[in-house]
DONU-106656 format. One record per atom (N, C-alpha, C): x, y, z; atom name; residue in one letter. Coordinates in steps of 0.2 Angstrom, whole numbers. Example, Ala and Ser with C-alpha at 12.3 -4.5 7.8 and 13.67 -1.06 7.14 Angstrom:
% residues 2
<u->66 | v->-28 | w->39 | site->N | code->A>
<u->62 | v->-22 | w->39 | site->CA | code->A>
<u->66 | v->-16 | w->39 | site->C | code->A>
<u->64 | v->-11 | w->35 | site->N | code->S>
<u->68 | v->-5 | w->36 | site->CA | code->S>
<u->64 | v->0 | w->39 | site->C | code->S>
% end
This chain:
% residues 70
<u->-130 | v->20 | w->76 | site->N | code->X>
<u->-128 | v->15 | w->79 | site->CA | code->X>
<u->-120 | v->15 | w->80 | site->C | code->X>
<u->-117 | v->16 | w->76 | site->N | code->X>
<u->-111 | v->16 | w->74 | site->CA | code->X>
<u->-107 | v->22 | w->75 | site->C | code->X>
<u->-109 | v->28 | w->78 | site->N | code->X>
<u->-106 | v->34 | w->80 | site->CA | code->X>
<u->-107 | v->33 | w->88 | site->C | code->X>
<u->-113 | v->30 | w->92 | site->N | code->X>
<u->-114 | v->31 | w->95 | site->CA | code->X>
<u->-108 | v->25 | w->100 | site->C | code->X>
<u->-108 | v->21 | w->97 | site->N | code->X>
<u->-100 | v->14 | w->98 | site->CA | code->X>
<u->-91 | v->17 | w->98 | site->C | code->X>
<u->-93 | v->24 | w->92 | site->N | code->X>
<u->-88 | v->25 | w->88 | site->CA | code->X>
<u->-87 | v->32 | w->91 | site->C | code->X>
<u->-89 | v->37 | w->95 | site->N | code->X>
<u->-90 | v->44 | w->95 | site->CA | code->X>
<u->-84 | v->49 | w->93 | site->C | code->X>
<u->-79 | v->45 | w->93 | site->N | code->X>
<u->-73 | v->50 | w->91 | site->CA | code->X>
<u->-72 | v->49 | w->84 | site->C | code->X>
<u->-75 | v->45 | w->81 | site->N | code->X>
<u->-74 | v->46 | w->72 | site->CA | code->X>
<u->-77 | v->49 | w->67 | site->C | code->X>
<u->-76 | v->51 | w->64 | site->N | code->X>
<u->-78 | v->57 | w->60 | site->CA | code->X>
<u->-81 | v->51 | w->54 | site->C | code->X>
<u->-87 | v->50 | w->54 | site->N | code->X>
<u->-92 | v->45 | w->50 | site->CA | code->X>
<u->-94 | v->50 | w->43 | site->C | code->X>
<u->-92 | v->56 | w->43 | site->N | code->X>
<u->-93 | v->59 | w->39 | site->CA | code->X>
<u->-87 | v->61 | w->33 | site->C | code->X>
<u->-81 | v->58 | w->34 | site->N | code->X>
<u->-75 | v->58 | w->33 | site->CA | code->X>
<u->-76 | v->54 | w->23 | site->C | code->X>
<u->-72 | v->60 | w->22 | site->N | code->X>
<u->-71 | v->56 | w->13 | site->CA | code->X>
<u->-67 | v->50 | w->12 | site->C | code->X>
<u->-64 | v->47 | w->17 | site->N | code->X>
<u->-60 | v->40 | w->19 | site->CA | code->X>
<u->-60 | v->39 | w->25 | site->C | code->X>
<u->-67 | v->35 | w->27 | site->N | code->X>
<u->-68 | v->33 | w->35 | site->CA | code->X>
<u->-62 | v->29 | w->36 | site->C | code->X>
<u->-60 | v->24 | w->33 | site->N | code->X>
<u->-55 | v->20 | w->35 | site->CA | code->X>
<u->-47 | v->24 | w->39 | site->C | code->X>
<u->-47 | v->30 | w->35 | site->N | code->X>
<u->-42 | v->33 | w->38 | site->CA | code->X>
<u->-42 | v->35 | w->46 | site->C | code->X>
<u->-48 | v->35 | w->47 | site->N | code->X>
<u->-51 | v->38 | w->54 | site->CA | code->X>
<u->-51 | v->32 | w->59 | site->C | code->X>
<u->-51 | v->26 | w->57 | site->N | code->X>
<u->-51 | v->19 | w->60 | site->CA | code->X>
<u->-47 | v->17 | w->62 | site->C | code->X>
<u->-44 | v->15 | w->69 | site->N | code->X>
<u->-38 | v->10 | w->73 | site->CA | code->X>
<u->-41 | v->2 | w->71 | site->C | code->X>
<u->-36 | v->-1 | w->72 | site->N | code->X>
<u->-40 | v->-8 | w->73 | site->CA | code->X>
<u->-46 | v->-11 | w->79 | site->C | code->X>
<u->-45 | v->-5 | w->83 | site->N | code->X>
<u->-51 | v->-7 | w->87 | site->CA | code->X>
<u->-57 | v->-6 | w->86 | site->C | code->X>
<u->-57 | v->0 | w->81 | site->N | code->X>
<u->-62 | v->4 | w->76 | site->CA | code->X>
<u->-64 | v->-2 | w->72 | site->C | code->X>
<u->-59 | v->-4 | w->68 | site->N | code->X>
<u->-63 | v->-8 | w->64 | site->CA | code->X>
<u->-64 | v->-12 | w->66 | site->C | code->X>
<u->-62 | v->-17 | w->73 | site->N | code->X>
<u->-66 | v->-25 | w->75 | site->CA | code->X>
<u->-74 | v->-22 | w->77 | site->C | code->X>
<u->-75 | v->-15 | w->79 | site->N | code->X>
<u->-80 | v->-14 | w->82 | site->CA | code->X>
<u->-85 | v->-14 | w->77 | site->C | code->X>
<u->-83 | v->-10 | w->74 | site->N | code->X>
<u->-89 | v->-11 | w->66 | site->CA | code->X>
<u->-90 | v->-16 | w->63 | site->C | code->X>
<u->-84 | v->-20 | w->63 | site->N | code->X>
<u->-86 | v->-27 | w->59 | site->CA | code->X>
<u->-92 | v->-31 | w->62 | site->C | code->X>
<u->-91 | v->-31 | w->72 | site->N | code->X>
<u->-95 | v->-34 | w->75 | site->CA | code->X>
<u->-101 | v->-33 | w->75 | site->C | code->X>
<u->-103 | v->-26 | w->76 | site->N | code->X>
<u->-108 | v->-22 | w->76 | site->CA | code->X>
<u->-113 | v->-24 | w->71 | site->C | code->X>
<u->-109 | v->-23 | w->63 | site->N | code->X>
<u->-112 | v->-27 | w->58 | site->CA | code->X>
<u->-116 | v->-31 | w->59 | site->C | code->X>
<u->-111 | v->-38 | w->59 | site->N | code->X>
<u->-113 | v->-45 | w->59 | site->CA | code->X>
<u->-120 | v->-48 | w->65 | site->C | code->X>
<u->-119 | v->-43 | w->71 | site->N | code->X>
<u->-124 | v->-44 | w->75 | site->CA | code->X>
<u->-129 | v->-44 | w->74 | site->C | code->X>
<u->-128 | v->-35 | w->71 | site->N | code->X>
<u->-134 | v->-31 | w->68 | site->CA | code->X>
<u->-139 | v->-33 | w->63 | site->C | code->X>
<u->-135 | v->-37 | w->57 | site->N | code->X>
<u->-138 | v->-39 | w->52 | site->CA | code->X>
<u->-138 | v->-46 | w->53 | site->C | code->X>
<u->-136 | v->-50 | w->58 | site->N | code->X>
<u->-135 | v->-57 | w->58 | site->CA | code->X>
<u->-131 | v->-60 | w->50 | site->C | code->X>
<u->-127 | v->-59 | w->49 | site->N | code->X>
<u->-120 | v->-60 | w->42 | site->CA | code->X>
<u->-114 | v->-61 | w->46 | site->C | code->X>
<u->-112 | v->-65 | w->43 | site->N | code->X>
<u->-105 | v->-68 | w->46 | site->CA | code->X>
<u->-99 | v->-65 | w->41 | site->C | code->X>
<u->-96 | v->-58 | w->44 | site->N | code->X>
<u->-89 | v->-55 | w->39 | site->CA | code->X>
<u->-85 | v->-60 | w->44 | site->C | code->X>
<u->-78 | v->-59 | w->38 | site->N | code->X>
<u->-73 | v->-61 | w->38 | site->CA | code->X>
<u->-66 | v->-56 | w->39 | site->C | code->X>
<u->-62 | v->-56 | w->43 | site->N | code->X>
<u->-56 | v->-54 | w->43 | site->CA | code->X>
<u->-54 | v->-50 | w->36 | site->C | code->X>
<u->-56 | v->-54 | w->30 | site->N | code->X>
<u->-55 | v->-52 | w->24 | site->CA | code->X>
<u->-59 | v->-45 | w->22 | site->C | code->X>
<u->-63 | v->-45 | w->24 | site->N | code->X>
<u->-70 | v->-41 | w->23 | site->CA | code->X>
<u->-67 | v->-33 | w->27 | site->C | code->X>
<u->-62 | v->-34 | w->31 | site->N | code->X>
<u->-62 | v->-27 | w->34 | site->CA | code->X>
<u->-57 | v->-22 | w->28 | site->C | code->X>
<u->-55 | v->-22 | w->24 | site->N | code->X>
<u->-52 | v->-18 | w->19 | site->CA | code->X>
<u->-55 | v->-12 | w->18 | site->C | code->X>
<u->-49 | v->-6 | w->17 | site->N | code->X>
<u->-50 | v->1 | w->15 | site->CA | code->X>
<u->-57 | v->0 | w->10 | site->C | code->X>
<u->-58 | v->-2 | w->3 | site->N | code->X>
<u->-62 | v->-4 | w->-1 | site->CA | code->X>
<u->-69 | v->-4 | w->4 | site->C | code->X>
<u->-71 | v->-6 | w->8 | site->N | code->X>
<u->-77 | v->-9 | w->12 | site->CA | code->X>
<u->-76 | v->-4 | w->17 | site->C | code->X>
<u->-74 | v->-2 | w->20 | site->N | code->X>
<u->-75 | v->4 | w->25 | site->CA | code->X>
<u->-72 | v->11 | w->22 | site->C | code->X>
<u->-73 | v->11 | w->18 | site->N | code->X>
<u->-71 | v->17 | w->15 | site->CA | code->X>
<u->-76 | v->24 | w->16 | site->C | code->X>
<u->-82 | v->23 | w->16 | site->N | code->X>
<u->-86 | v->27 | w->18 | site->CA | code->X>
<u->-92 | v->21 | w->22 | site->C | code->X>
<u->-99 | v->27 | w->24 | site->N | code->X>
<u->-103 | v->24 | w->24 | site->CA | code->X>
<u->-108 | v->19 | w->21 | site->C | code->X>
<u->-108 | v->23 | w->14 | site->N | code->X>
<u->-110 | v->20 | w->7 | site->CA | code->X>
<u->-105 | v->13 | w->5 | site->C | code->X>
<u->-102 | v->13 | w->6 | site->N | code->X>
<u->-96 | v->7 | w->6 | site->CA | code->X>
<u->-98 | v->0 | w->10 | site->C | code->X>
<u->-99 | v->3 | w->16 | site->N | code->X>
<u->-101 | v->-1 | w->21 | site->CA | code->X>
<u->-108 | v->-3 | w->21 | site->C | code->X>
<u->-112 | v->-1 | w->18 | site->N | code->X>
<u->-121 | v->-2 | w->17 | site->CA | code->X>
<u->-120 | v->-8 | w->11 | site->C | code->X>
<u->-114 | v->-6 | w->6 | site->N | code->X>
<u->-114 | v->-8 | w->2 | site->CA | code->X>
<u->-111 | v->-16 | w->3 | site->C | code->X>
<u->-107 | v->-18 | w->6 | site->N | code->X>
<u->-104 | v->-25 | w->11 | site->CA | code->X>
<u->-108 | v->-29 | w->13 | site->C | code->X>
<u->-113 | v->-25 | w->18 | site->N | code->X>
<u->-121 | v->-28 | w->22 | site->CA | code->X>
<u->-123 | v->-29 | w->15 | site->C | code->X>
<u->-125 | v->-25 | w->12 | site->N | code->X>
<u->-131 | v->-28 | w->6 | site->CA | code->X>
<u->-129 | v->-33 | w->1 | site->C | code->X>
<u->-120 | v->-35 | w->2 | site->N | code->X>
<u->-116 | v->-40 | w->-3 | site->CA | code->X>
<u->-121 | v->-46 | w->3 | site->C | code->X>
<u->-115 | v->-45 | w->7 | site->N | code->X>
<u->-116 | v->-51 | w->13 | site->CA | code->X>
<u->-125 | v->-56 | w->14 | site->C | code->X>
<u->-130 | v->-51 | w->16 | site->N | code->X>
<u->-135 | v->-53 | w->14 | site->CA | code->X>
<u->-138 | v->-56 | w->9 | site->C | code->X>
<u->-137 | v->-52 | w->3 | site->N | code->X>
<u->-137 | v->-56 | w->-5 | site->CA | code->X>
<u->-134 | v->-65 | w->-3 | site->C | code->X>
<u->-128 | v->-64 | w->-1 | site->N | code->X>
<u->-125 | v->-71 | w->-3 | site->CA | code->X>
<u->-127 | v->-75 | w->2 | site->C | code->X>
<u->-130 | v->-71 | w->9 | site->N | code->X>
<u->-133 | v->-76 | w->13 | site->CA | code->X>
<u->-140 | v->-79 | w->11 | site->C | code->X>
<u->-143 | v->-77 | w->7 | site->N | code->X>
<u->-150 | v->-79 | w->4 | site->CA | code->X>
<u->-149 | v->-83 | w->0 | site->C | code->X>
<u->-143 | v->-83 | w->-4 | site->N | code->X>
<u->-142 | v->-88 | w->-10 | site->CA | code->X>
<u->-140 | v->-95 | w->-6 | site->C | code->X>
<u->-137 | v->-95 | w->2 | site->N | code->X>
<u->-135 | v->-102 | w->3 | site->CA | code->X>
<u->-141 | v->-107 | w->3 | site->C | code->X>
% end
């Protein structure tokens, strides 16, 4: 899903973030929250979180966690 939005970024990269303009990152944030129906915040786009892909799995599976607890 996410390469195919993204085609020029190396998703395979040891620090995706390095790979990411900000128009990279709005796209994935959005893609996310569509995808998964979760609501990220501005705050959530950090190197930390988009660091790799395992980073970014790992974000969604916060976000849902916390969406089940409201």
């Amino acid at each position: 899903m996410l390469e195919e939005a993204l085609p020029l970024v190396d998703f395979d990269s040891d620090f995706l973030f390095s790979e990411l303009d900000s128009l990279g990152v709005t796209t994935i944030m959005m893609m996310l929250a569509d995808e998964f129906d979760i609501r990220l915040e501005s705050a959530d786009a950090t190197p930390r979180n988009l660091k790799s892909i395992d980073s970014i799995v790992a974000l969604v599976e916060r976000k849902l966690t916390e969406q089940k607890s409201l």
